[in-house]
LUMTINU-272767 format. One line per field, with one value per residue: residue in three letters; residue number from 1; x, y, z of N, C-alpha, C in turn. Coordinates in pm, 1 decimal, padded with zeros to 6 digits. Layout:
N
aa: c(Ala,...)
i: c(NUM,...)
n.X: c(X,...)
n.Y: c(Y,...)
n.Z: c(Z,...)
ca.X: c(X,...)
ca.Y: c(Y,...)
ca.Z: c(Z,...)
c.X: c(X,...)
c.Y: c(Y,...)
c.Z: c(Z,...)
***
This chain:
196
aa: c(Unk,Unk,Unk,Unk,Unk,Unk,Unk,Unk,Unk,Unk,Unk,Unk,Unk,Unk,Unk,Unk,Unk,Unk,Unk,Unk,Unk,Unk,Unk,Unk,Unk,Unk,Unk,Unk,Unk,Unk,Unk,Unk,Unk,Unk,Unk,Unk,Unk,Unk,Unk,Unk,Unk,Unk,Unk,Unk,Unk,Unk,Unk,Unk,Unk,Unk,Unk,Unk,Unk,Unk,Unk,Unk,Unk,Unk,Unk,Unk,Unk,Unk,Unk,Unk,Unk,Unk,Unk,Unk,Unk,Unk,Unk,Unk,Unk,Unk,Unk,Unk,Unk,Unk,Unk,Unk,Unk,Unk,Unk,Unk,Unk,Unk,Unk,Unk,Unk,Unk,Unk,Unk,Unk,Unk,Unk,Unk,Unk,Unk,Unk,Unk,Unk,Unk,Unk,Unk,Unk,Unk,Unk,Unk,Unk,Unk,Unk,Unk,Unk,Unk,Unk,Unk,Unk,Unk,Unk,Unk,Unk,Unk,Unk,Unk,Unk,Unk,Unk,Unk,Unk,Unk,Unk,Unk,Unk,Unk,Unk,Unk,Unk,Unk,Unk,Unk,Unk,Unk,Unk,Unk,Unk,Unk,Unk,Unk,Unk,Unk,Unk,Unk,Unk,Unk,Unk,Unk,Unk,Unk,Unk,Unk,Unk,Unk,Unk,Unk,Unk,Unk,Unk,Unk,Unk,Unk,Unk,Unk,Unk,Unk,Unk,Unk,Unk,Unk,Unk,Unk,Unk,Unk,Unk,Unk,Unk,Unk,Unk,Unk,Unk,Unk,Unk,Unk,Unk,Unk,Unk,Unk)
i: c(1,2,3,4,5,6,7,8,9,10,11,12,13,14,15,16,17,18,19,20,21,22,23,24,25,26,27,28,29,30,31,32,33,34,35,36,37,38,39,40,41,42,43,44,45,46,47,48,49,50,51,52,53,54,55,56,57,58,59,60,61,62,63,64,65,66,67,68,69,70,71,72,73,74,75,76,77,78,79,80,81,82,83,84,85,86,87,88,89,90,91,92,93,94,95,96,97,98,99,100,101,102,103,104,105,106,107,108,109,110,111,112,113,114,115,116,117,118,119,120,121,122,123,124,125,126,127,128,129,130,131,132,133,134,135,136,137,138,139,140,141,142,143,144,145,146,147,148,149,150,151,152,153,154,155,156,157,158,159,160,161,162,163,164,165,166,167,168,169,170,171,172,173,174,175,176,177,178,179,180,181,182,183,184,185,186,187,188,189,190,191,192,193,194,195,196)
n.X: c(00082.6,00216.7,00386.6,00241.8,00093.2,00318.0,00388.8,00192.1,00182.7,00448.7,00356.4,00165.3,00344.2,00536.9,00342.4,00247.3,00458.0,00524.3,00298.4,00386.5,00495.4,00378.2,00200.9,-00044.7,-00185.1,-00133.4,00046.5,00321.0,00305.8,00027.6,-00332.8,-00374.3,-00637.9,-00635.1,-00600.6,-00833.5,-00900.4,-00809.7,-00812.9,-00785.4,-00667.1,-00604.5,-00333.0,-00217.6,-00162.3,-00071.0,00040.5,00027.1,00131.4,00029.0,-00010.2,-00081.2,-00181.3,-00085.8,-00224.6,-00063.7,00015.6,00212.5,00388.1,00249.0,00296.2,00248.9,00356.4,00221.9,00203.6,00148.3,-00086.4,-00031.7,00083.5,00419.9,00588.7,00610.3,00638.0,00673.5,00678.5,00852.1,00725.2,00856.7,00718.7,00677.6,00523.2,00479.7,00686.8,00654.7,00694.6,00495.5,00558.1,00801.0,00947.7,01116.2,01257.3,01101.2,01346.0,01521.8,01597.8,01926.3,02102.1,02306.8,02138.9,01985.4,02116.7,02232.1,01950.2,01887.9,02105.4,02277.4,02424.4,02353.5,02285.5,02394.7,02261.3,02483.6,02459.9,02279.8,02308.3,02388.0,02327.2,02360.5,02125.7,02092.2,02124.7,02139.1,02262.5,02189.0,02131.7,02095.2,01980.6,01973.7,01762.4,01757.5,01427.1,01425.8,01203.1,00942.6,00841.7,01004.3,01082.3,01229.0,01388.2,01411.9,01585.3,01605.5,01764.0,01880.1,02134.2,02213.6,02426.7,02620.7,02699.6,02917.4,03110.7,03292.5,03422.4,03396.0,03163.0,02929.5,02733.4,02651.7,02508.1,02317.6,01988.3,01674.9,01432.4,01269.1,01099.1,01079.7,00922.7,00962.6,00926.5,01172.6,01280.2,01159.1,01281.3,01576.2,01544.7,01494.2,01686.9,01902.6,02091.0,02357.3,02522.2,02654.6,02766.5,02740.2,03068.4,03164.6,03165.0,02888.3,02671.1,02320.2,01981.4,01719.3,01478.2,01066.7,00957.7,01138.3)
n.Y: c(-00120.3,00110.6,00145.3,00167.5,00422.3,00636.8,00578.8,00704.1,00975.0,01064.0,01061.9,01236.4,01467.3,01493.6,01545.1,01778.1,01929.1,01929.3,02055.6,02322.6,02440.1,02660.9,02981.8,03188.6,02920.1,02835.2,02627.2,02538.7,02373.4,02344.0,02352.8,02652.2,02765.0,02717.6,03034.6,03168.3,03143.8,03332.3,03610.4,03907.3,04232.3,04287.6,04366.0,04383.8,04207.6,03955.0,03753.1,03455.2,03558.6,03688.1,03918.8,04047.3,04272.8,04252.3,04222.0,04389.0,04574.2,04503.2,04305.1,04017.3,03828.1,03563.0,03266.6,03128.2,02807.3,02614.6,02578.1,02500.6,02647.0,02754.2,02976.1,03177.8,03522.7,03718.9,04041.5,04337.6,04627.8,04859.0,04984.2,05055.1,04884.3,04703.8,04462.5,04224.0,03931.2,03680.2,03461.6,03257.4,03327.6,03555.7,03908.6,04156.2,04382.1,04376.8,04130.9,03996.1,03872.1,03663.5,03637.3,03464.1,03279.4,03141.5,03090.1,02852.2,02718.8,02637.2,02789.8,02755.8,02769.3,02976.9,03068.6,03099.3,03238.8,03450.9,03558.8,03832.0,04189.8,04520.5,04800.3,05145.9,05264.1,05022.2,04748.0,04392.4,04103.5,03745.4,03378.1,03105.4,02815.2,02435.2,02276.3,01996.7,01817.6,01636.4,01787.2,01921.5,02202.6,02515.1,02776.8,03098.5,03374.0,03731.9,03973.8,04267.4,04627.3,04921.2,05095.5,05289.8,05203.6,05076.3,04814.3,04493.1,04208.4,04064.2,04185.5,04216.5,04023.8,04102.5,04352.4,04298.3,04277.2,04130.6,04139.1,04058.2,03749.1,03389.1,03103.3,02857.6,02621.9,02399.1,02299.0,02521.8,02735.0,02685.1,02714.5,02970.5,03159.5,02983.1,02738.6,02670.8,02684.9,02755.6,02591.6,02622.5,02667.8,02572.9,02340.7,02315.4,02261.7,02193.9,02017.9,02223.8,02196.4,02203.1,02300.2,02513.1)
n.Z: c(00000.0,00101.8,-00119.0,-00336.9,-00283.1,-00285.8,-00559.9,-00663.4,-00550.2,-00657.2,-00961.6,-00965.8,-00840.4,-01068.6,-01295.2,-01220.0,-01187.9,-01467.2,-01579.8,-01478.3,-01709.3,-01842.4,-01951.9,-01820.2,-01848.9,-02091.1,-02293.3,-02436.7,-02770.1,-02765.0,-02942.4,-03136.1,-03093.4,-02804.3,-02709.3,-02687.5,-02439.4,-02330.7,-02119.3,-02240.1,-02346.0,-02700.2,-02855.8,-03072.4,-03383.9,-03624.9,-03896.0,-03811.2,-03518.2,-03177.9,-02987.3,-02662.9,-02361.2,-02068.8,-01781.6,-01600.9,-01708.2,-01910.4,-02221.8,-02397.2,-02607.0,-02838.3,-03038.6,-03360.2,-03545.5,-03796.7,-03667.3,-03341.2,-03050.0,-03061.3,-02923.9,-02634.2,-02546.2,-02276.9,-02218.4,-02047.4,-01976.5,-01841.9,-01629.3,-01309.5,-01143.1,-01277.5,-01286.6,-01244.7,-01372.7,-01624.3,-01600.5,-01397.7,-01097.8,-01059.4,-01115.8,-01339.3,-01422.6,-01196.1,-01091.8,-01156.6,-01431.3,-01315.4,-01078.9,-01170.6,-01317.7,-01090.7,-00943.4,-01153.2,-01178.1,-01358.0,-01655.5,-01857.9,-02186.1,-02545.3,-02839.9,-03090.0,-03310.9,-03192.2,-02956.1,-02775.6,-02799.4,-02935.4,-02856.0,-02946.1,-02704.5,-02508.0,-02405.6,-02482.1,-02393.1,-02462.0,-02326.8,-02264.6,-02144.6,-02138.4,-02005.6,-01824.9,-01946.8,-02179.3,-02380.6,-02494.9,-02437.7,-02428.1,-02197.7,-02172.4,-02119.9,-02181.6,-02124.9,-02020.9,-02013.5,-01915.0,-02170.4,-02076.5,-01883.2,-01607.8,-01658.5,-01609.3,-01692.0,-01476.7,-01348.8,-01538.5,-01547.7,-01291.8,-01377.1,-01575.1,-01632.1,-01585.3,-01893.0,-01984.3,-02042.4,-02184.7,-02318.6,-02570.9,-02824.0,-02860.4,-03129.3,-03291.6,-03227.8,-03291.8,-03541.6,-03582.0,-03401.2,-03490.1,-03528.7,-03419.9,-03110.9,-02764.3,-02528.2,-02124.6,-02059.7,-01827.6,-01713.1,-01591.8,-01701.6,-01740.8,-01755.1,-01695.1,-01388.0,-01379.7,-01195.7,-01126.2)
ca.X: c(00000.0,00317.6,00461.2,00136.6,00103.3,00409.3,00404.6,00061.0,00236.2,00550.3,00321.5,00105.8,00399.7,00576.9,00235.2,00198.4,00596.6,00532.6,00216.4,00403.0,00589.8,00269.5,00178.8,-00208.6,-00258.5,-00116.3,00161.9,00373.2,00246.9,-00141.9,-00355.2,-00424.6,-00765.6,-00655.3,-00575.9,-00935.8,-00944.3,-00730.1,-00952.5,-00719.4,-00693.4,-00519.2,-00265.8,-00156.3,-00230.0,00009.2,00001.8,00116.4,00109.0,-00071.7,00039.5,-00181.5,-00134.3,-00116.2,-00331.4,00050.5,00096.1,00383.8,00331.8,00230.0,00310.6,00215.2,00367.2,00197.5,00315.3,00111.7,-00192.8,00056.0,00176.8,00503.4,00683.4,00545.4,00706.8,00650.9,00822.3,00814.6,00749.9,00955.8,00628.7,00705.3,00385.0,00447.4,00791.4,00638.5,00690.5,00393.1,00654.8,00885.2,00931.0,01207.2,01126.8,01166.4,01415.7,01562.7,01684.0,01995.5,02193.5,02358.4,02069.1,01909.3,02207.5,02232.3,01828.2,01856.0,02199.2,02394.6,02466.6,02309.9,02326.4,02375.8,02247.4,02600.6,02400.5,02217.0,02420.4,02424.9,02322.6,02319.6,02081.3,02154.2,02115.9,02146.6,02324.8,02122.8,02154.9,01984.5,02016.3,01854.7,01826.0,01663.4,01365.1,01364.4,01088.3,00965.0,00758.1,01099.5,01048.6,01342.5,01309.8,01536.4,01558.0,01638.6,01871.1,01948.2,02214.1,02250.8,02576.2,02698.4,02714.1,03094.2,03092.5,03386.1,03388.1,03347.7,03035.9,02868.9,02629.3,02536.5,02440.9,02217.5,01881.8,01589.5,01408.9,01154.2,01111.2,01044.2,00889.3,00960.8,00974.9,01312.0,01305.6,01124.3,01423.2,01651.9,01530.3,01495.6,01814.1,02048.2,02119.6,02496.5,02524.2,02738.5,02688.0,02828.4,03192.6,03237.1,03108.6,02790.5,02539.0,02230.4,01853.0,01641.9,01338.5,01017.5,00907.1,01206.5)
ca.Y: c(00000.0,00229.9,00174.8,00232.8,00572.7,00700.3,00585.2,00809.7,01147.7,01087.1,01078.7,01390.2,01560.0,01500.3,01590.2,01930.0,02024.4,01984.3,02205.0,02439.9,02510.1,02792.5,03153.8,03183.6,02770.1,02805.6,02522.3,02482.6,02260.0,02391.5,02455.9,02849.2,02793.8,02767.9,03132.5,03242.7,03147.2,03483.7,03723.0,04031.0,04358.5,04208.6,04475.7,04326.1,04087.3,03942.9,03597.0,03348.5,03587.3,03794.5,04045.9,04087.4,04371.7,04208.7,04349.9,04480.6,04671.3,04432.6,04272.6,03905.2,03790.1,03393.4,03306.7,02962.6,02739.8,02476.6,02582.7,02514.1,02752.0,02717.6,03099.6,03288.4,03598.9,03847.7,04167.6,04426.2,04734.2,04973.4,04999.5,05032.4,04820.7,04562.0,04393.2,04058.0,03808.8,03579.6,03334.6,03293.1,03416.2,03653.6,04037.5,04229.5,04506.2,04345.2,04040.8,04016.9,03728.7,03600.8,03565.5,03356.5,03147.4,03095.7,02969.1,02795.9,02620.7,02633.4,02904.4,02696.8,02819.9,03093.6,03062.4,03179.2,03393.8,03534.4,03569.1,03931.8,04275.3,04655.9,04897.3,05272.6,05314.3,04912.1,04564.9,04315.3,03963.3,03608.8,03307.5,02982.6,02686.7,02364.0,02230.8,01870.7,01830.0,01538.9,01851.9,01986.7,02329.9,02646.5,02892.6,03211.2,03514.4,03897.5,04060.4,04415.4,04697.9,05051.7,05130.5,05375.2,05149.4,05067.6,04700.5,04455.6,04074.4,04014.7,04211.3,04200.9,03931.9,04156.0,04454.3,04295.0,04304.2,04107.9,04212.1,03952.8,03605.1,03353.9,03026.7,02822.1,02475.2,02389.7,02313.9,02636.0,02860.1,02690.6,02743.5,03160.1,03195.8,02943.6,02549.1,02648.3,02719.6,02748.9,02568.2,02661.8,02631.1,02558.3,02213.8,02303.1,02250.1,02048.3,02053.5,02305.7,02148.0,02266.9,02353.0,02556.4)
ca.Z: c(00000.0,00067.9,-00248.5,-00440.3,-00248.5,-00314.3,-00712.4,-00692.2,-00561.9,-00755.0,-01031.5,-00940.9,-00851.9,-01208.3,-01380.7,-01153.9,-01264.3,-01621.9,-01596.9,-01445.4,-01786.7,-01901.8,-01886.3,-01828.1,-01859.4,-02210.3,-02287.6,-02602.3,-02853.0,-02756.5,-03009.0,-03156.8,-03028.1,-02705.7,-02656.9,-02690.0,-02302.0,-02294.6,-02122.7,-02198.3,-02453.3,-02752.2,-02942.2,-03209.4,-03438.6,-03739.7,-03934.5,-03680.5,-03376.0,-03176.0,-02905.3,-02523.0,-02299.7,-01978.6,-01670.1,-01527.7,-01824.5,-02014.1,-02359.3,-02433.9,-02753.7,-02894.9,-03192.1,-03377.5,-03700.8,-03846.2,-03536.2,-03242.3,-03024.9,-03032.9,-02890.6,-02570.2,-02478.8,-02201.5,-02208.8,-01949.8,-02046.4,-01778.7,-01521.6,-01177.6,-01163.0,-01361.2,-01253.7,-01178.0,-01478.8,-01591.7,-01555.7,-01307.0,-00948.9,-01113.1,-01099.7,-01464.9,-01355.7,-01046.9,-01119.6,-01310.7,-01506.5,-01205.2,-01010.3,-01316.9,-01301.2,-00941.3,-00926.2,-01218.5,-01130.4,-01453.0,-01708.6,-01992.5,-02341.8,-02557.8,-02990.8,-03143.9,-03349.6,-03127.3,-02795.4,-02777.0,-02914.1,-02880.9,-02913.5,-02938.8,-02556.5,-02392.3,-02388.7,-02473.7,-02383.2,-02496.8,-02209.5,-02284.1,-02074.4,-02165.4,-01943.1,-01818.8,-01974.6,-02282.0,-02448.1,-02600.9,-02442.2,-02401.3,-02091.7,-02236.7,-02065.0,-02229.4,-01984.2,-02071.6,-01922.3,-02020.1,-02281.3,-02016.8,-01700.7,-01619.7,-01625.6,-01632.1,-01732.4,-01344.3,-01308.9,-01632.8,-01501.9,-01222.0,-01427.7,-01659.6,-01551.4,-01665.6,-01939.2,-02078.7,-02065.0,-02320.7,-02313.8,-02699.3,-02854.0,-02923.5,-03264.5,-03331.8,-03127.2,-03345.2,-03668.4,-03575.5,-03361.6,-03574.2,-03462.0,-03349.4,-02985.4,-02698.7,-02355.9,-01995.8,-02013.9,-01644.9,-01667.2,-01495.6,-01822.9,-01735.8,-01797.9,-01554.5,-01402.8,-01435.2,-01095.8,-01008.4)
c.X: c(00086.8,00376.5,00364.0,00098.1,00182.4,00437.8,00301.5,00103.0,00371.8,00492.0,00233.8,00207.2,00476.9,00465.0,00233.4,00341.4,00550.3,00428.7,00246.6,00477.8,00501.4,00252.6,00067.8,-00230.4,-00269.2,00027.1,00225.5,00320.0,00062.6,-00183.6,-00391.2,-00508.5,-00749.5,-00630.9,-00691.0,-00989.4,-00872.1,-00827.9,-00861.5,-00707.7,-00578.6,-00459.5,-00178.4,-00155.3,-00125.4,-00016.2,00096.6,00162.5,00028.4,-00019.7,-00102.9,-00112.6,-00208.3,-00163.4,-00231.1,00065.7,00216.8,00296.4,00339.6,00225.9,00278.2,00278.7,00322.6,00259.1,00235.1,-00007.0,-00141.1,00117.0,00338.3,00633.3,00595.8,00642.5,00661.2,00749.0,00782.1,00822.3,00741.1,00798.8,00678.9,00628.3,00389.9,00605.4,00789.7,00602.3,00523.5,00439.9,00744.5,00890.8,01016.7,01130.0,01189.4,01239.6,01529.9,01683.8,01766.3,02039.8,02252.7,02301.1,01997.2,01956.6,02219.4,02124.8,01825.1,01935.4,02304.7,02360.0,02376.9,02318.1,02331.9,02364.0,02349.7,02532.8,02334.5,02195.4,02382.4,02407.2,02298.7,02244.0,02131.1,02197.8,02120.7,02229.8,02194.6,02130.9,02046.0,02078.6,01971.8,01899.5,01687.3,01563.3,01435.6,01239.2,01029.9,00929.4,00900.0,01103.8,01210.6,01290.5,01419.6,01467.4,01618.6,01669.0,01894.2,02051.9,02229.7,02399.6,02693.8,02727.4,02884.1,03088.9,03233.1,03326.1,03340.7,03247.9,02918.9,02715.4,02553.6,02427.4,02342.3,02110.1,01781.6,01438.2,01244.1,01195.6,01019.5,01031.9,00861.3,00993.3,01129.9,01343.4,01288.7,01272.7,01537.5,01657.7,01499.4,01605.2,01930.3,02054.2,02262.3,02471.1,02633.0,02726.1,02741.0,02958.0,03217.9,03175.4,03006.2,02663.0,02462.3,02115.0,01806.9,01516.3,01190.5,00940.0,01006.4,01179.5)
c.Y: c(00126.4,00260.9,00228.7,00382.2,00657.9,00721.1,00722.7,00986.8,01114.3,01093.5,01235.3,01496.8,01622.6,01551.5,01737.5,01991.2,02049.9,02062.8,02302.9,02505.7,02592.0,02885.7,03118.2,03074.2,02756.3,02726.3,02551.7,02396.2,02278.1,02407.0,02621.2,02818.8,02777.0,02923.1,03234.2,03218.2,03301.7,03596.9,03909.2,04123.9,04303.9,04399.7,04499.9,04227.9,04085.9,03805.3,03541.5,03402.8,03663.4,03822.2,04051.3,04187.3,04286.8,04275.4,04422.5,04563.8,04616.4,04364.6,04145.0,03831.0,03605.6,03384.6,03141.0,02912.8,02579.2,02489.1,02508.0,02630.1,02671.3,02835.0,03144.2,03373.4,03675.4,03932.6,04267.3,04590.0,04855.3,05021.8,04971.4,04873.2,04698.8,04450.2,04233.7,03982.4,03711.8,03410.8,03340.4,03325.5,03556.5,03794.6,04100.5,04355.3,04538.1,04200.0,04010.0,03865.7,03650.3,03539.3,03455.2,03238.0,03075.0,02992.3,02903.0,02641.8,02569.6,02786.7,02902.1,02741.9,02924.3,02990.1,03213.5,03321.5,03493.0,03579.8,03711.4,04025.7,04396.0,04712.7,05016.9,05310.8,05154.8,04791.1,04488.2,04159.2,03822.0,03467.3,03243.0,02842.2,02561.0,02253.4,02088.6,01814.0,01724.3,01670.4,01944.6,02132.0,02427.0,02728.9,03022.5,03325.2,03640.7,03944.0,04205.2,04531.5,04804.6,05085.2,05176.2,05257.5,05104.9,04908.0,04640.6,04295.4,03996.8,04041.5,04252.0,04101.3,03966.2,04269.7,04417.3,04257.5,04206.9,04192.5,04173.8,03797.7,03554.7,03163.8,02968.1,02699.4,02498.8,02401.4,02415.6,02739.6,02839.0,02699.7,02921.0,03211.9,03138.2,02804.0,02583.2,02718.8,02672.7,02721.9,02621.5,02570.8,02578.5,02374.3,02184.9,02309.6,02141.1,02110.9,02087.8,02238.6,02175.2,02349.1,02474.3,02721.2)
c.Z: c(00000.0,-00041.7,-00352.8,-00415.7,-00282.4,-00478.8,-00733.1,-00653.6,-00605.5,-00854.3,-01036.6,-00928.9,-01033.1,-01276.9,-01327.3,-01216.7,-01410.8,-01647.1,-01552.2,-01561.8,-01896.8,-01860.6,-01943.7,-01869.8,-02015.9,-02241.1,-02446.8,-02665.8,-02863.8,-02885.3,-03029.8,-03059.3,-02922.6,-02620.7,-02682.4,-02522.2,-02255.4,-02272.1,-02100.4,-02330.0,-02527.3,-02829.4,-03053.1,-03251.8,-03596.6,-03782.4,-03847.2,-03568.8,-03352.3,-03022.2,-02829.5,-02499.4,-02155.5,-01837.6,-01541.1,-01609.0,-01923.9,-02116.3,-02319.9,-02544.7,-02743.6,-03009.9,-03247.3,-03534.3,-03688.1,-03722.4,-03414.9,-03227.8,-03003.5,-02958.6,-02780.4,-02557.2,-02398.2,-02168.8,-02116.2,-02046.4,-01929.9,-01688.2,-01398.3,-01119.7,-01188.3,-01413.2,-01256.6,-01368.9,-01493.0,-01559.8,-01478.4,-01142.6,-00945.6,-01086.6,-01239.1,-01377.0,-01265.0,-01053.6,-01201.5,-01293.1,-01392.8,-01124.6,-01085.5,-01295.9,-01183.6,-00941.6,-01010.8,-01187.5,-01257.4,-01557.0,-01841.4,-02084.2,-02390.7,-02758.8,-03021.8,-03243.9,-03283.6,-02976.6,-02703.8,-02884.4,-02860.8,-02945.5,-02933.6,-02787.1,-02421.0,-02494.7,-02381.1,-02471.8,-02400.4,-02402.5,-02261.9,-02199.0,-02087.9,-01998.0,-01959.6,-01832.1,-02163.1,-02407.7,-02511.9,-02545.3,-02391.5,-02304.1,-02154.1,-02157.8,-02168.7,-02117.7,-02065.8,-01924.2,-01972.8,-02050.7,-02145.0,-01880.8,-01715.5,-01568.8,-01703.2,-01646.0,-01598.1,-01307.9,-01414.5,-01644.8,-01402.1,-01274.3,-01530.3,-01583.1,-01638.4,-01710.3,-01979.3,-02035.6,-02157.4,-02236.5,-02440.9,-02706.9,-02909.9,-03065.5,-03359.0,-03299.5,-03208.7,-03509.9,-03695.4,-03533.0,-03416.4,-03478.0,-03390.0,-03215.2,-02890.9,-02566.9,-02234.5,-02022.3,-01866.6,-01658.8,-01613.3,-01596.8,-01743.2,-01787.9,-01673.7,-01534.0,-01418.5,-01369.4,-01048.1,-00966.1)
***
């Protein structure tokens, strides 16, 4: 009877992690039609995505292919207000690259093409670390830092800040950012789980 108990919340628990890998009880692989449960002011609309304005004030983008979602993003958009991620426990603004790495527990990847980039006025950084997870899914963060900040190779990980997070099928991420990539040098690459 103990062993059958325990198979039953090792199983509930594994089923409750991998639903934890959605914003608003929307998963990768979903169909379109499930984002008509979205009860929020849409603000853009293109073939194969469509842009929310989430009730903090930050953007919500979907992007689908073949009627799967396969891209979420949420981006902050510089609200005092509206710091708190729909994913995550992270805070947009607050938490930088270091702390990412810390809770995550490795450094995990960077798409060689798409590592790194400036705007006129910030540093912009692309993170990606693959779920333990069968559903193929990417967690990537957008870190940003402003041009002017005085940052050295030692504290470059504190000054970036998060910016956005991203929730994408793999195969999708690598057919937009490029298949070559670069893992944690330190030896500390693994897969993140899905509760963490």
């Amino acid at each position: 009877m103990k062993i059958i108990l325990a198979l039953l919340i090792t199983s509930c628990l594994a089923f409750s992690s991998a639903d934890n890998i959605s914003i608003l009880g929307i998963k990768i692989h979903d169909k379109e039609s499930s984002l008509k449960k979205i009860k929020l002011d849409t603000v853009a609309v293109d073939e194969g995505m469509i842009k929310f304005r989430t009730e903090n004030g930050n953007d919500l983008s979907f992007t689908m292919k073949k009627g799967k979602i396969v891209y979420m993003e949420n981006d902050w958009l510089h609200e005092a207000n509206g710091k708190k991620p729909l994913f995550s426990g992270f805070r947009f603004g607050e938490t930088s690259l270091r702390d990412i790495r810390k809770t995550l527990g490795t450094n995990g990847f960077t798409h060689t093409d798409h590592a790194a980039f400036t705007s006129e006025t910030e540093l912009i950084e692309f993170n990606c670390f693959e779920f333990d997870s069968p559903n193929n899914e990417i967690f990537a963060t957008v870190t940003t830092c402003p041009l002017d900040t005085s940052i050295t190779e030692s504290t470059i990980a504190d000054s970036l800040k998060l910016a956005a997070v991203i929730i994408c099928d793999k195969g999708y991420l690598d057919n937009i950012w490029g298949e070559k990539k670069v893992y944690d040098d330190k030896g500390h690459y693994k897969k993140i789980k899905p509760g963490f």
